[in-house]
C-alpha positions in Angstrom: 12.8 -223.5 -332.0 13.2 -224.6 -328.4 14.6 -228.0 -327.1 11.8 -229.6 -325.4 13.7 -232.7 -324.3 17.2 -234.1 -324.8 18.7 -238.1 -324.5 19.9 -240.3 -327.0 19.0 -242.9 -329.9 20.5 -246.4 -328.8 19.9 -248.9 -330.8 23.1 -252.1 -330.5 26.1 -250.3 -329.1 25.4 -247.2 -331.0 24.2 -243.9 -329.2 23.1 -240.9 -330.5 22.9 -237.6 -328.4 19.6 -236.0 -329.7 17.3 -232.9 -328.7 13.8 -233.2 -329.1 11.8 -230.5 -331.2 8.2 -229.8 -331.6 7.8 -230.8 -335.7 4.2 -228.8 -335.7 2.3 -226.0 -334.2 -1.3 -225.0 -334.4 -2.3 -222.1 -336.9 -5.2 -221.6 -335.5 -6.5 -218.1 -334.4 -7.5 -217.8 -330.9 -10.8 -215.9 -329.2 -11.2 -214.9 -326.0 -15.0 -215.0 -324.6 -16.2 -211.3 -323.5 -18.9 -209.2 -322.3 -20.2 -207.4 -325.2 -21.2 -204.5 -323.7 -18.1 -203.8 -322.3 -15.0 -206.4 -323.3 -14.7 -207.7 -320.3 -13.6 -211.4 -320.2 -15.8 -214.4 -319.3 -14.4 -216.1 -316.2 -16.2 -219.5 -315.3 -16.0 -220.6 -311.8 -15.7 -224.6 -310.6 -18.4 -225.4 -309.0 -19.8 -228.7 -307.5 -22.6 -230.5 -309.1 -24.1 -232.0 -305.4 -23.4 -228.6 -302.8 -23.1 -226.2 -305.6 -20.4 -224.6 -303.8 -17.4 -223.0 -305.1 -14.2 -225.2 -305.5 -10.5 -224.6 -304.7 -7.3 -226.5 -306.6 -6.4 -227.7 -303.4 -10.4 -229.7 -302.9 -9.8 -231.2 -306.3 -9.0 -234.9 -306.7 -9.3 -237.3 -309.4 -12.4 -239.6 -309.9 -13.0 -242.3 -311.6 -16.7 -243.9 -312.6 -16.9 -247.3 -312.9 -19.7 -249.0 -315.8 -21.9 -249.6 -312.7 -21.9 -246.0 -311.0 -19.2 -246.8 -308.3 -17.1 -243.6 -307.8 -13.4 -244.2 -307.4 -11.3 -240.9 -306.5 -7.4 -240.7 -306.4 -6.0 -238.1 -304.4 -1.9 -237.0 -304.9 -0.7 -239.8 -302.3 -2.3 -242.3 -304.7 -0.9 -240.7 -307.9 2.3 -241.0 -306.4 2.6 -244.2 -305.7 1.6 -245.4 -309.4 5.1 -245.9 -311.3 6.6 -243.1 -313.1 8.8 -243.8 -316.7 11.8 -241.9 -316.6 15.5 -241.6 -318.4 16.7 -240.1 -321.7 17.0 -243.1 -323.9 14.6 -243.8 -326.9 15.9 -247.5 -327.2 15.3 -249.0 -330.7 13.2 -252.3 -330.5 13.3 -253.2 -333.7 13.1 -252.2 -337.7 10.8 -252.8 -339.9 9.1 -252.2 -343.5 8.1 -248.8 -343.8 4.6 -250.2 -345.6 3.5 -252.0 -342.4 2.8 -249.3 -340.5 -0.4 -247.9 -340.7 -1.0 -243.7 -340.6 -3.7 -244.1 -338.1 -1.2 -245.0 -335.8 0.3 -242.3 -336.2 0.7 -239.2 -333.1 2.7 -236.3 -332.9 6.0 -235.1 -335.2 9.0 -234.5 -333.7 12.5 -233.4 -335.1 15.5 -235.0 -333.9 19.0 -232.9 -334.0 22.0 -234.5 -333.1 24.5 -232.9 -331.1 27.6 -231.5 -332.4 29.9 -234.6 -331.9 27.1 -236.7 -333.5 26.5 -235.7 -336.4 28.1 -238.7 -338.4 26.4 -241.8 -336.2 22.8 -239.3 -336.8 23.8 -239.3 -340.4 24.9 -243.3 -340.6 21.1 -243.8 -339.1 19.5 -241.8 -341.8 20.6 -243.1 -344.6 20.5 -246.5 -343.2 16.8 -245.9 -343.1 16.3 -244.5 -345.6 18.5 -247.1 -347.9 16.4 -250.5 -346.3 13.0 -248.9 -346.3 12.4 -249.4 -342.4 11.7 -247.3 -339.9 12.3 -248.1 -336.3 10.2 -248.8 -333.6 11.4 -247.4 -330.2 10.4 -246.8 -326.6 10.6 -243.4 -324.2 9.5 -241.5 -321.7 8.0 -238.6 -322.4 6.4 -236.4 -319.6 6.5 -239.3 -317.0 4.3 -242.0 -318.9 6.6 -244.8 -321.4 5.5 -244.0 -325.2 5.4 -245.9 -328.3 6.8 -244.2 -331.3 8.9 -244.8 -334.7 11.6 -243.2 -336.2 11.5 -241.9 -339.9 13.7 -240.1 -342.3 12.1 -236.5 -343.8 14.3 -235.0 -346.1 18.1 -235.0 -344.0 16.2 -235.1 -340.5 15.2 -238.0 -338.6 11.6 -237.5 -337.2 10.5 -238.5 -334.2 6.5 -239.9 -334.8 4.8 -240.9 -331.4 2.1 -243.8 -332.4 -1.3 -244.4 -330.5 -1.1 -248.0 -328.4 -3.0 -250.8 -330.5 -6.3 -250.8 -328.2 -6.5 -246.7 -328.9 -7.8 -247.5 -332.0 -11.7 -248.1 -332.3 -12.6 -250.9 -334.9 -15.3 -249.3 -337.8 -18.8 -251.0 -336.6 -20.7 -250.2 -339.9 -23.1 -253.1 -341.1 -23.7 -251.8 -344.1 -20.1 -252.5 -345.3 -21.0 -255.9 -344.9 -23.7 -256.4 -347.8 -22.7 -257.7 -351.0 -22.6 -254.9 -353.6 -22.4 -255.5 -357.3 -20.2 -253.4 -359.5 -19.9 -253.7 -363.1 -16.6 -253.7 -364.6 -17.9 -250.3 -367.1 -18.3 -248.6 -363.4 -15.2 -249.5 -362.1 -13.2 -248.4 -365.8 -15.1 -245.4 -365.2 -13.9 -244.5 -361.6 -10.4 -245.7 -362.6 -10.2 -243.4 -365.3 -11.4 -240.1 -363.1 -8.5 -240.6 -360.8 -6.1 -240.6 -363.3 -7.8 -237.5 -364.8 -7.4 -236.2 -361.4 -3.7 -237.1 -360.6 -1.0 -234.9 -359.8 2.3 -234.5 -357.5 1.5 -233.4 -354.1 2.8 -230.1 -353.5 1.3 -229.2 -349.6 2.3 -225.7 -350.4 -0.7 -225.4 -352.8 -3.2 -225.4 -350.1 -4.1 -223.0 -347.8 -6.6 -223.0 -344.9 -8.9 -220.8 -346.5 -11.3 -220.1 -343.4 -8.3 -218.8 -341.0 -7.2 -216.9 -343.8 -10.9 -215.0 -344.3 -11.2 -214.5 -340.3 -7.4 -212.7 -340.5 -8.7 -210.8 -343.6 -11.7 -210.1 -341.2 -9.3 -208.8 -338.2 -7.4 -206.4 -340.4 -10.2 -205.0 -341.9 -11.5 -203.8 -338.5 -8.6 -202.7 -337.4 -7.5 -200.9 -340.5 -11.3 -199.0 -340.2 -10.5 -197.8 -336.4 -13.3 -200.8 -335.4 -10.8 -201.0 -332.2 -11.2 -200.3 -328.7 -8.9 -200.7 -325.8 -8.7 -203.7 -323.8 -10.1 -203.2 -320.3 -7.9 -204.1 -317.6 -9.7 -206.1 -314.8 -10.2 -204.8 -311.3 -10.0 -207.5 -308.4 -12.8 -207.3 -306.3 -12.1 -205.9 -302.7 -13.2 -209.3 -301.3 -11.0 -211.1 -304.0 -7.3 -209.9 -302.9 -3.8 -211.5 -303.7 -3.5 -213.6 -300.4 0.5 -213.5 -300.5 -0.2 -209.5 -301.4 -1.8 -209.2 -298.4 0.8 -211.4 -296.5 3.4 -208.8 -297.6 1.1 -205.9 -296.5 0.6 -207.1 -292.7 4.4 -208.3 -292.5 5.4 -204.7 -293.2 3.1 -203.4 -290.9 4.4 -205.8 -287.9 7.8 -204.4 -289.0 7.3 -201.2 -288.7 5.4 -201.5 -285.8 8.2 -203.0 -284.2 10.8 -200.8 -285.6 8.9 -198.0 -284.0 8.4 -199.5 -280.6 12.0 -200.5 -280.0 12.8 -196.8 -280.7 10.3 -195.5 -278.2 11.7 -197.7 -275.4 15.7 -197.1 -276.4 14.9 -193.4 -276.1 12.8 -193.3 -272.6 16.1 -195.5 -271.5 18.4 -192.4 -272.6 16.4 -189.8 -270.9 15.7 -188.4 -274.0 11.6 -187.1 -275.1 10.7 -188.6 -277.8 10.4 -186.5 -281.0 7.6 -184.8 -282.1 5.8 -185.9 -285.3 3.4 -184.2 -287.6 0.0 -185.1 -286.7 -1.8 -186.4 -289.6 -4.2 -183.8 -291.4 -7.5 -186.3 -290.7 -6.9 -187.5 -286.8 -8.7 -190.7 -285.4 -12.1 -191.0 -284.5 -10.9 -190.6 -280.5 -8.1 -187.6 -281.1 -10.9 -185.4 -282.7 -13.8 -185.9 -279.8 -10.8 -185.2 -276.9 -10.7 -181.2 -277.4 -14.6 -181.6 -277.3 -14.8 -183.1 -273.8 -12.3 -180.8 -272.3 -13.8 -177.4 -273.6 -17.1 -179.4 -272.6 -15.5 -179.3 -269.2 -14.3 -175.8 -269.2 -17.4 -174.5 -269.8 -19.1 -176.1 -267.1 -16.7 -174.8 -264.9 -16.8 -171.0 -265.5 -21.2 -171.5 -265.5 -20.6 -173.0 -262.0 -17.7 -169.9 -261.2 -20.9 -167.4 -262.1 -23.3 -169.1 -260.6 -21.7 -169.3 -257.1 -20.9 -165.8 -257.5 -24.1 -164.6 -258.1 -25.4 -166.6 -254.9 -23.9 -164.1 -252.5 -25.1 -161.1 -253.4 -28.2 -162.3 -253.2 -28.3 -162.7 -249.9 -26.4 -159.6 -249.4 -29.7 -157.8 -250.6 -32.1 -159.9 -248.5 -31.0 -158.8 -245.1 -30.4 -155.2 -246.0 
């Protein structure tokens, strides 16, 4: 696994170097939209709603609508003023009973590993936890915004479990809770005695997310039974070229262009010709209809040669 952020537990005058680990990763098997007909993928384009036109990154700011349809937008100068958490300290608050904390606060996972010279203090904290029942609530910074989250013991690691902010959580709306229901004690005996029927030890190893494991089954199959073909590679459109490709391309060009003239000029200085250079085996436009003018010209000068020979004698055989 990969460090994705590094500080230290503080909680009185104790500090704890820590790195932050992701505790959890999707499973799930990812699709990629494409033509049928020929695999291509599906690229979507952002487009405005009011012009229809095509959007840049750069166009795109933030908008809030208010309950009254006002439109509010916030471009990067406003998003930078707005103040930014920062530091590598998850400051301990304050303890308290592990049974107090409801799971539907409950985030993302994260695993705390102590550096090397903290391995005791991270070990005093465990089982200090662990021994009083608490967990601790702390405070940090995590990708610029302050988060809420508690610290819990899992086996010999200290997890890190971010928590949703009291008004993330919707309050259940459902009137129908609120009728009076009779139930006999037989039917509650009755329920109470299929659970216990029911019980066991949770073992999460037991389960299996059957549906990603069909759709794998699914992938092999195919590609076991030569149901493959290559991936296509995608061709840019001549209209839709890399614009720092093209940067490079005419910079090169200038160079070159340059190199070339400065040599011209330092040789016409030094009395020297310039060099002769293959000509190119498809010539300009302009270098192939040259030789066509002159031998245009040549010929009408030997038709006018005859001609003004052929004027004389002529004459010659009029006045004998």
């Amino acid at each position: 696994m990969r460090a994705m952020w590094s500080g230290a537990v503080s909680f009185g005058l104790v500090s704890v170097p820590i790195k932050l680990y992701s505790a959890t990763t999707n499973h799930d098997i990812r699709f990629h939209q494409v033509h049928g007909a020929d695999g291509g993928r599906i690229r979507y384009k952002r487009t405005c709603t009011v012009c229809g036109e095509v959007v840049e990154y750069a166009d795109i700011v933030k908008g809030y609508e208010t309950e009254d349809g006002e439109l509010i937008t916030l471009d990067e100068a406003d998003l930078d003023s707005l103040p930014v958490a920062s530091g590598h300290e998850i400051d301990v608050v304050e303890f308290v009973p592990a049974d107090q904390i409801d799971p539907l606060l409950f985030d993302k996972s994260y695993y705390l590993e102590p550096e090397t010279k903290a391995a005791k203090p991270y070990a005093l904290l465990r089982e200090a936890l662990a021994e009083t029942d608490r967990m601790a609530i702390v405070r940090f910074a995590l990708r610029q915004r302050e988060s809420l989250a508690l610290l819990r013991v899992r086996d010999k690691t200290i997890v890190l479990q971010t928590m949703l902010w009291p008004d993330e959580v919707r309050e259940p709306d459902f009137d129908i809770l609120e009728q009076d229901i009779e139930l006999r004690p037989q039917e509650r005996q009755m329920a109470a005695s299929l659970i216990e029927s029911m019980g066991a030890d949770f073992d999460p190893t037991e389960f299996h997310d059957e549906y990603r494991d069909a759709v794998v089954e699914l992938i092999e199959s195919k590609k076991e039974h030569g149901d493959t073909k290559p991936a296509p590679v995608e061709q840019k459109r001549e209209d839709e070229g890399d614009s720092m490709t093209d940067l490079l391309s005419a910079l090169q060009a200038s160079v070159e262009a340059a190199r070339g003239s400065s040599g011209k000029k330092a040789a016409t200085r030094a009395g020297a010709q310039p060099q002769e250079t293959e000509e190119p085996e498809e010539k300009p436009a302009r270098a192939r209809k040259a030789p066509a003018r002159a031998s245009t010209r040549r010929k009408k000068a030997d038709e006018d040669k005859d001609e003004a020979e052929k004027k004389p004698a002529t004459r010659k055989r009029r006045t004998a």
